[in-house]
Structures are given as structure tokens and as C-alpha cells.
C-alpha positions as a printed Julia matrix, in Angstrom:
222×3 Matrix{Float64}:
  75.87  -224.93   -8.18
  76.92  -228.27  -10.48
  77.48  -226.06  -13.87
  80.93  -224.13  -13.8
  83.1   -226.34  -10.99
  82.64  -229.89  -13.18
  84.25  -227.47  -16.4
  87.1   -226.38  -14.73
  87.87  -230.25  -13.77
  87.37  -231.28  -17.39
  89.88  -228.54  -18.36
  92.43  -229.25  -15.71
  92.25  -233.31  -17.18
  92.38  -232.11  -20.52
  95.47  -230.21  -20.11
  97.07  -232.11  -18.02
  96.37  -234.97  -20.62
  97.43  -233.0   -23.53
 100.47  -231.66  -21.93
 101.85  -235.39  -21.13
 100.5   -236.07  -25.08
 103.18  -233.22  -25.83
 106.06  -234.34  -23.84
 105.59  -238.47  -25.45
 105.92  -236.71  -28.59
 109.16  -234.61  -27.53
 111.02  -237.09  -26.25
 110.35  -239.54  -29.26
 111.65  -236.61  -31.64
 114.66  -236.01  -28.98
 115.23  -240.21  -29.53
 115.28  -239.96  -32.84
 117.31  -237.14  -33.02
 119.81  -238.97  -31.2
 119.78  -241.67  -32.73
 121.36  -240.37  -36.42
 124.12  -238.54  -37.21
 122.95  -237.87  -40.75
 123.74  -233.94  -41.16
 120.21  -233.09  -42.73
 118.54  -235.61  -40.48
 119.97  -233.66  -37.44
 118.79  -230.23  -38.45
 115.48  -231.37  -39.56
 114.71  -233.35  -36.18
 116.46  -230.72  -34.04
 113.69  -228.03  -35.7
 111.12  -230.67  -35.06
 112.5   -231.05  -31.14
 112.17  -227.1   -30.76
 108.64  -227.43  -32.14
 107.6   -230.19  -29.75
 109.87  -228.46  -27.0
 107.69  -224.95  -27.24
 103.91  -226.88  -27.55
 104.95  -228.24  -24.37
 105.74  -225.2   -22.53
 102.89  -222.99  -24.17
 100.24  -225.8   -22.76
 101.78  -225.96  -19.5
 101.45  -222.0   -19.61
  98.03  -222.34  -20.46
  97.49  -225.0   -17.94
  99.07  -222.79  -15.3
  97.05  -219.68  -16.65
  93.75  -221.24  -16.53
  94.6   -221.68  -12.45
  95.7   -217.85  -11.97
  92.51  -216.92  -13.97
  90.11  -219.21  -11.41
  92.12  -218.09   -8.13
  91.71  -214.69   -8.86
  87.69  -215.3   -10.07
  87.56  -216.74   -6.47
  89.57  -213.4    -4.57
  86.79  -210.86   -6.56
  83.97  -213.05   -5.62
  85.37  -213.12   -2.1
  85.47  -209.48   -2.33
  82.19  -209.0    -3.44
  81.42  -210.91   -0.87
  82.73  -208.8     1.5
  81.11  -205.24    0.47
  77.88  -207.04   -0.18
  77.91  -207.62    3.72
  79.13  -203.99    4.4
  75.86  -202.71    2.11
  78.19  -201.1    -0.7
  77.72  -201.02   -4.4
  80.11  -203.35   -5.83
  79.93  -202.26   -9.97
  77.36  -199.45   -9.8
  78.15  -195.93  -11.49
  77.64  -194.37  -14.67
  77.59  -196.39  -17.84
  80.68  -196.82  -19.96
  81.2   -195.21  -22.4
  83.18  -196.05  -25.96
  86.01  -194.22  -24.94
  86.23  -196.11  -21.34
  85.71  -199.36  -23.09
  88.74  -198.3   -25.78
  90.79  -197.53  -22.57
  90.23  -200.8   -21.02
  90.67  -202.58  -24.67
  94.29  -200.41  -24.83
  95.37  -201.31  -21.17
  94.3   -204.9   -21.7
  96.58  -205.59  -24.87
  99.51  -203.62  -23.18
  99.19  -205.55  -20.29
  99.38  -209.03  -22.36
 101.9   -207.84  -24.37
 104.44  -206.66  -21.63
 103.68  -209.73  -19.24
 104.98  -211.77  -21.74
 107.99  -209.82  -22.78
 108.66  -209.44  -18.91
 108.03  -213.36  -18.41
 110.78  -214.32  -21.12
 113.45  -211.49  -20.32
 113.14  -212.59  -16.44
 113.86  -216.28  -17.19
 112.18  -217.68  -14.42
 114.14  -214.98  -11.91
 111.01  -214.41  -10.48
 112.91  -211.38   -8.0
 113.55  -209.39  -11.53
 109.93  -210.41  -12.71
 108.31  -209.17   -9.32
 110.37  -205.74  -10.03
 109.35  -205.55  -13.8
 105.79  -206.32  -13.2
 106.18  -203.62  -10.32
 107.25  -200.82  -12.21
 104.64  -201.84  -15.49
 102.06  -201.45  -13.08
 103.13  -197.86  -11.84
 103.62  -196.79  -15.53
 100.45  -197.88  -16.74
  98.49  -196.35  -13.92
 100.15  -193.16  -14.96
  99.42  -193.93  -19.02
  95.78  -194.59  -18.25
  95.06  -191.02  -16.59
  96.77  -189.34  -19.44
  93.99  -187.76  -22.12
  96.45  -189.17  -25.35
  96.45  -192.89  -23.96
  94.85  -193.28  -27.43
  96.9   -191.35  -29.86
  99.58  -194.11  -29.98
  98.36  -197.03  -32.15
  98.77  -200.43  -29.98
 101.9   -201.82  -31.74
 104.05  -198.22  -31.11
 102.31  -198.51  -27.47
 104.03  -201.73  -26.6
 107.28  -200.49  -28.07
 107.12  -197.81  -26.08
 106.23  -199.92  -23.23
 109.22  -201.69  -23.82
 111.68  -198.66  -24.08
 110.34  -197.17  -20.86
 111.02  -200.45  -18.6
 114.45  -201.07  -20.37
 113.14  -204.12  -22.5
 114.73  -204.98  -25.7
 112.4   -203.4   -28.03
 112.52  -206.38  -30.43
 110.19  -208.49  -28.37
 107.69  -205.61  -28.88
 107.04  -207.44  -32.45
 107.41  -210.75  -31.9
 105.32  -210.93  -28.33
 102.84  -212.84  -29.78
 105.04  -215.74  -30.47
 106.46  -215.75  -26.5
 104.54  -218.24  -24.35
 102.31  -217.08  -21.7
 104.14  -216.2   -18.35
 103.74  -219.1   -15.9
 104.54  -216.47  -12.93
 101.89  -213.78  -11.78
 103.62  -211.85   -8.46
 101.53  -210.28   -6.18
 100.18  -206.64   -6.86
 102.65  -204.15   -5.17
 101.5   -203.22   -1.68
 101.99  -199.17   -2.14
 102.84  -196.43    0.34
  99.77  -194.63    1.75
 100.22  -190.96    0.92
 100.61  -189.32    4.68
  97.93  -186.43    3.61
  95.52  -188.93    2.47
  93.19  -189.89    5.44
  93.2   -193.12    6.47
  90.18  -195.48    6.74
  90.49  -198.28    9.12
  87.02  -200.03    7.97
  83.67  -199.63    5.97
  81.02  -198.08    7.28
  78.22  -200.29    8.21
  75.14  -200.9     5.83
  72.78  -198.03    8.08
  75.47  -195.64    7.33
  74.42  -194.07    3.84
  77.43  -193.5     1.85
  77.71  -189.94   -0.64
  78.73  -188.54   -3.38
  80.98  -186.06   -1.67
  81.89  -189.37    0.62
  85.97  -190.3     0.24
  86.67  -193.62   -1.44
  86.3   -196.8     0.82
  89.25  -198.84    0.26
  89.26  -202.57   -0.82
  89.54  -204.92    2.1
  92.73  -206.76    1.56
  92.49  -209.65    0.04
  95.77  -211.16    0.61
């Protein structure tokens, strides 16, 4: 395969180009800006610093996004991988339906919303983003079985998001200004429930698998 690989490259130089492109212009505005002491000079070049300052980050966020996106393209396909081998359906099941694709819409905008409110309240503490991102994922989990997921319209979602993790509920209308997070922890590895049985491995591809069959789980993937 010569299509997809030779794209990513181009992006990566791209980036990488623009993001240097970003950082000449900074630190000629910061040079400027120190070289006047002209009151209104200073405020007007110290707005255009902050500009430059936050292009800079957002394309190294998107730089550093772009990599999270293609490692984690490469742990499903090794995943798929691995149940393709073991004879089991990977996506098969019933079609979605407009409600399931309305759920996955909701879940999807709460979960870009919050990892950027989480990604500028943690700083870069990446202990107190680990925790955050935690304790999202627990509460969403819960959100998503819940029949009135809906009922909330997405803005009052996010706010609410916000009030149940303890995050200033401001950011919950100006997320779409905060850079993308440059951090994505680990999904949290979860205590089996002791009455759930345990499954040490797949069964092989003779073995037919049935409805009334308990869930296989995923093979870790690290």
C-alpha cells in the first residue's frame, strides 16, 4: 500500500514547517515588542505576541493530534487483526439506527469539549489530567446508558459536564477557543467485577460463538 503512508509524511512536513513558520513570526513580534517603549506600541505588539504565541501552540496541538489519531488507527487495526485470526466478527450487528448515531454525535462533542477544558485546567500536570480524563470517562459511560442522554441540548451538556468533574463552568462556553490537548493518558485499566466470569482467551475460529454466548473481551492492546 503507497496511498495513505506518503499523506501522513506530507502532513507531518507540513506541520512541522508551518509550526517553525509560526514561531519566526513570534519571535519577530516579541523583537519588536522589545524594542519600543511607546505605550500604544506596547499594547498593540503585546496583543499581536499573544496572537502569534497561541497559532503556535494550536499547530503544535494539531501536529501532536494528528500522531495520537494515527497511533491509535494503528492499535484498532492491530486489533482487528487479532479477532480476524480468532474467527470473530469485528463490526457486525444490527444496523444503527438515528438515535445510536445521535448518541455517538452527543458523546463525541462532550468528549471534545471536556478534553479540552481538562487539557487547559491541568496545565500540563499530566497526574491531575490522567485523574480528570479518568473520572470523564466513568461519567460518560454512565450518561450514555441513561434513556435522557438527549434531553439536554449539547451546550447545557458540557456545562453540566463541567459542574460534575469540578471544572469552572466558564470554560463550558468558551471551549472552542482552548487549543487541542497535546496529552491523551491511557484508558483506565478497571476492576473486574468478582461475579463476572472471567475469560482468559477467545475461543478458536471452529468454536461457533452465540447469541446467548457472554461477551469476549478485547485482547489488550497495551
Amino acid at each position: 500500500m503507497s496511498g495513505p503512508p506518503p499523506e501522513i509524511d506530507e502532513a507531518d512536513v507540513f506541520l512541522a514547517k508551518l509550526a517553525r513558520l509560526d514561531l519566526r513570526a513570534a519571535q519577530h513580534v516579541h523583537d519588536c515588542l522589545l524594542d519600543t517603549t511607546d505605550p500604544d506600541e506596547v499594547a498593540r505588539l503585546a496583543q499581536a505576541y499573544a496572537r502569534c504565541s497561541r497559532q503556535v501552540r494550536q499547530t503544535l496541538a494539531c501536529h501532536a493530534k494528528l500522531k495520537a489519531d494515527r497511533a491509535k488507527a494503528a492499535r484498532l487495526a492491530e486489533q482487528h487483526e487479532r479477532w480476524r485470526k480468532a474467527g470473530l466478527p469485528f463490526e457486525d450487528g444490527p444496523r444503527k439506527t438515528p438515535e445510536d448515531h445521535a448518541y455517538e454525535a452527543r458523546a463525541d462533542h462532550l468528549v471534545e469539549a471536556i478534553e479540552r477544558v481538562i487539557s487547559h485546567v491541568a496545565a500540563g500536570d499530566r497526574e491531575r489530567h490522567t485523574a480528570l480524563a479518568h473520572r470523564f470517562e466513568r461519567e460518560l459511560d454512565d450518561w450514555y446508558e441513561k434513556p435522557d442522554f438527549l434531553d439536554l441540548d449539547p451546550q447545557a451538556h458540557v456545562r453540566h459536564a463541567c459542574r460534575r468533574l469540578g471544572l469552572p463552568e466558564a470554560l463550558a462556553e468558551t471551549w472552542p477557543d482552548l487549543p487541542e490537548p497535546t496529552f491523551f493518558p491511557d484508558p483506565e485499566v478497571r476492576r473486574r467485577d468478582p461475579d463476572e466470569p472471567e475469560f482468559d482467551a477467545a475461543p478458536p475460529a471452529t468454536d461457533p460463538v452465540s447469541a446467548d454466548d457472554p461477551p469476549i473481551p478485547w485482547p489488550n492492546t497495551g
